[in-house]
C-alpha positions in Angstrom: 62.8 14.2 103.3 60.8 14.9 100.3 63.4 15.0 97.1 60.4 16.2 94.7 59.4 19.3 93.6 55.7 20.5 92.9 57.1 20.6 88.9 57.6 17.1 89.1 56.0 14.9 86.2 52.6 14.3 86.8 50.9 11.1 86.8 47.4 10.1 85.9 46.2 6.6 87.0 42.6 5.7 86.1 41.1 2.6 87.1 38.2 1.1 85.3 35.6 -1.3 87.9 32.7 -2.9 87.7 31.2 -5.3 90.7 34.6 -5.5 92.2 34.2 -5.4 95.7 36.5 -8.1 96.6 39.5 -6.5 94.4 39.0 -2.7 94.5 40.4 -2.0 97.7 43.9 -3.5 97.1 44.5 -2.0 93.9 43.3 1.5 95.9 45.8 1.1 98.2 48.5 0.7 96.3 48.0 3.9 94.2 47.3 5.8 97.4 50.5 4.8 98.8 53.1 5.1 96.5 55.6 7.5 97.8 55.3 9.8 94.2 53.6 12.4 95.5 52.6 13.7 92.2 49.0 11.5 91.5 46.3 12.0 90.5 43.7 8.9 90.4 40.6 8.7 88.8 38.4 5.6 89.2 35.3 5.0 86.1 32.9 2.4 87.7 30.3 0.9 85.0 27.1 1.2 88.3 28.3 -1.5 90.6 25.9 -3.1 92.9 27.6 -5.2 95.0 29.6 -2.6 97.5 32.2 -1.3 95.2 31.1 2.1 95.1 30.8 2.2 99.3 34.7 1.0 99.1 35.5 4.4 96.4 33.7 6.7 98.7 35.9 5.2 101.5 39.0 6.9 99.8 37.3 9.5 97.8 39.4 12.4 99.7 42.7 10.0 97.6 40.7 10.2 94.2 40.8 13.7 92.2 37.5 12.2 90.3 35.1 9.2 90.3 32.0 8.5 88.7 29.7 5.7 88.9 27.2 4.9 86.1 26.7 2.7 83.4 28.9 2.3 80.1 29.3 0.6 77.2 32.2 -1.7 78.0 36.1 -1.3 79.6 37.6 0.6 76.6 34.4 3.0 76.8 35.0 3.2 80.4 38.9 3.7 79.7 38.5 6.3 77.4 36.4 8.5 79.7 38.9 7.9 82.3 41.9 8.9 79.7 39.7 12.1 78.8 39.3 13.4 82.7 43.4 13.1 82.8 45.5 16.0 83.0 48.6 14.1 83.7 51.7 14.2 81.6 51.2 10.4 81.4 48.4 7.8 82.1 48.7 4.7 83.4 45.1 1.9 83.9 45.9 0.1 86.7 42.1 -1.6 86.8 40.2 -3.6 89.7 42.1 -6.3 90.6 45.4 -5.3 89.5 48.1 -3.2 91.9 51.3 -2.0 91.9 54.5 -4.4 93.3 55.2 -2.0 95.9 54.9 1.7 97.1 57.9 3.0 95.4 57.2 1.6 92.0 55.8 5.5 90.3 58.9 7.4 92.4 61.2 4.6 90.6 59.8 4.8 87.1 59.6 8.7 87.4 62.8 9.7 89.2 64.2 11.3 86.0 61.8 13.8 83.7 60.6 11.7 80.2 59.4 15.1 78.5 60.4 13.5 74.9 59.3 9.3 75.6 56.0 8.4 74.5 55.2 5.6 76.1 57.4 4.0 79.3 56.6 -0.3 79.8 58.0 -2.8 82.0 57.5 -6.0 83.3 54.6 -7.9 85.5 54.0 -10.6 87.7 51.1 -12.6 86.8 49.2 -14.7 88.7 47.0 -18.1 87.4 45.5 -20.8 88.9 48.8 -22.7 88.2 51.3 -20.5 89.5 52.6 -17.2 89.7 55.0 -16.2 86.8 57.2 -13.4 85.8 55.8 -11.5 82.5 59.2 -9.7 80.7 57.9 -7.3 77.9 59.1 -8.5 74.6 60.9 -7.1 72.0 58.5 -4.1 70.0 58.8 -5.8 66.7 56.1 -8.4 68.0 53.7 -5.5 67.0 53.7 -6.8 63.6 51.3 -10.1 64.7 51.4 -10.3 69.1 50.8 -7.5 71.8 54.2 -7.5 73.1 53.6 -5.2 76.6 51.7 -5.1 79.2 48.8 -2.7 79.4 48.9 -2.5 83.4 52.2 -1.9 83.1 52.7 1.0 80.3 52.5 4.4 81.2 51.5 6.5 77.8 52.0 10.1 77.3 48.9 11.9 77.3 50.1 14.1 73.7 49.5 10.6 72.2 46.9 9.3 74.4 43.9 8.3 71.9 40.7 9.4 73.2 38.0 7.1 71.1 38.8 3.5 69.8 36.6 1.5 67.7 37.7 -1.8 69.4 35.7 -3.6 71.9 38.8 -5.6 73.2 41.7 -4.6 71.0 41.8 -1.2 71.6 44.8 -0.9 74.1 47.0 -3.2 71.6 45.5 -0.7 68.3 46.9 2.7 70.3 50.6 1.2 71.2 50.7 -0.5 68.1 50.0 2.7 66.3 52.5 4.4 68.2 55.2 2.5 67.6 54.6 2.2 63.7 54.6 6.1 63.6 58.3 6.0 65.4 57.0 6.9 68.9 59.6 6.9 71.7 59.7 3.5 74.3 61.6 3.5 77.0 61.6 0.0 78.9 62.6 -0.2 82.0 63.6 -3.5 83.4 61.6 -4.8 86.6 58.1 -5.5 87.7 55.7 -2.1 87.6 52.7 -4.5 88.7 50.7 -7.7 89.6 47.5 -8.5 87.2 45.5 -11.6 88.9 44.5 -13.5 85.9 42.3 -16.9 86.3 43.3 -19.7 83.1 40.4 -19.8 81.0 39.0 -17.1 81.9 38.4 -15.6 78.2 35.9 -17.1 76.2 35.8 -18.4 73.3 33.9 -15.8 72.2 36.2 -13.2 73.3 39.1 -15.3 71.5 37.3 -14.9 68.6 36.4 -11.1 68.9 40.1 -10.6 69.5 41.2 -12.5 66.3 38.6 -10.3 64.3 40.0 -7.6 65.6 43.2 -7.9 65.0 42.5 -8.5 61.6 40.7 -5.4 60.9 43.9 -4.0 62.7 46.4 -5.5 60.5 44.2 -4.7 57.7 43.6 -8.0 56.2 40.3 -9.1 57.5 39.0 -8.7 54.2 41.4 -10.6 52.3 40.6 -14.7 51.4 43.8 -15.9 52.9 43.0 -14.6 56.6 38.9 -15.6 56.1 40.4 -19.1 55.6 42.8 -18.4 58.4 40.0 -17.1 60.7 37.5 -20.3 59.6 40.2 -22.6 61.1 41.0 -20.5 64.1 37.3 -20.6 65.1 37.0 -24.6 64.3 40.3 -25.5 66.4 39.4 -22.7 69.3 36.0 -24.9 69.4 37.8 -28.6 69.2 40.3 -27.6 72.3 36.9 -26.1 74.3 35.5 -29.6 73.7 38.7 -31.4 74.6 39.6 -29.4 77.9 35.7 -29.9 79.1 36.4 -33.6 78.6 39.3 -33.6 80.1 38.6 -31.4 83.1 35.5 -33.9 83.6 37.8 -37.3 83.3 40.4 -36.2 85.3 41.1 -33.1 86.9 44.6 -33.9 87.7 45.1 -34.5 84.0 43.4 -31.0 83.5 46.0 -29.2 85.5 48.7 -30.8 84.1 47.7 -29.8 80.9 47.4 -26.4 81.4 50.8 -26.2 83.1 52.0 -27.1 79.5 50.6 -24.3 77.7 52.1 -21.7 79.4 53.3 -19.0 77.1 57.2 -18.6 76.4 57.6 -15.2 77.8 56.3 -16.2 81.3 58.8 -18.0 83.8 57.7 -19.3 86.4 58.4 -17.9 90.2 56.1 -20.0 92.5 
């Protein structure tokens, strides 16, 4: 029996691909299949080559609009995603990540959030080393950490920023903006999604982006103090590049070891 009504919140999901024929299909499925029936998806590929786009046209009778050509980069290809909405809220659930089960949207949207802002909850995450439990932290991290989880925060579409001026930051600028101008969250307490992330698989260079990012964000990229910080940031992100190449290269059981130490506070460990 269908306990929804065709007034029923709806609910934009856009996924972002690019040359993700080996991921696209899962994360497909699982927004085709959620028992909400108010959904509409949206995929934004960057021009995939490798079969993606044959797996889209596979479903394209599930997906209200999909486009396949070349962008400037995932927030580029976000924001043309967020801009073909019409939900009441939007939600990027990209290749490679998928919801934790069918009812997940039914669950978050049983009850009508005409006056929250943004809705976030928790993810599993899965590594090389393990699979881990992700619990949102508490919103005052804003001030210097991204304390949700983009795959797993829904975001009205009345505050739903169109164009960012962040390559990486962008998703962390828009909530972090929000809550500073005394937006509404509503967390809800268990797993939305499942993001398959691979340790190490930043660069570098993409640490670095991110730090200059947040600096511009925070506003004090031009002051000494955080140049200085910035200077040894870069030297110590290059020291510990050096160190885990040596290390993987010695001893691989080392290596692993190593990086089961590092794990972040907020993750605990479920397998």
């Amino acid at each position: 029996m269908n306990l929804f009504k065709e007034t029923d919140t709806l609910i934009s999901i856009v996924t972002v691909s690019y040359n993700a024929v080996l991921t696209i299909e899962q994360t497909i499925l699982s927004v085709i299949n959620q028992t909400y029936p108010n959904v509409e998806y949206i995929i934004i590929d960057g021009g995939s080559t490798d079969g993606t786009v044959d797996i889209i046209k596979k479903y394209e009778d599930k997906i209200a609009y999909w486009v396949s050509e070349p962008d400037k980069g995932i927030y580029d290809a976000m924001n043309k995603g967020g801009l073909k909405a019409t939900g009441d809220f939007i939600q990027f659930l990209n290749a490679g990540d998928w919801f934790e089960n069918e009812y997940v949207i039914e669950k978050i949207f049983k009850d009508w959030y005409k006056r929250v802002d943004v809705i976030y909850g928790d993810m599993i995450i899965r590594r090389s080393d393990g699979v881990y439990y992700a619990k949102a932290q508490d919103l005052s991290h804003f001030e210097n950490d991204f304390p949700l989880f983009h795959p797993s925060t829904f975001i009205a579409r009345s505050v739903f920023v169109s164009h960012v001026s962040y390559r990486i930051s962008a998703d962390f600028k828009l909530l972090r903006d929000v809550y500073y101008e005394h937006g509404k969250f509503l967390y809800l307490p268990f797993v939305f999604t499942n993001f398959d992330a691979i340790y190490g698989l930043s660069s570098s260079e993409c640490a670095l982006e991110i730090f200059r990012e947040r600096g511009r964000i925070y506003g004090k990229d031009k002051t000494v103090g955080w140049k200085f910080i910035y200077m040894i940031y870069s030297v110590n992100l290059k020291i510990k590049s050096l160190l885990k190449w040596i290390l993987k290269f010695c001893s691989s059981s080392c290596y692993q070891r190593v990086i089961k130490m590092r794990v972040p506070n907020h993750l605990e460990r479920i397998s």
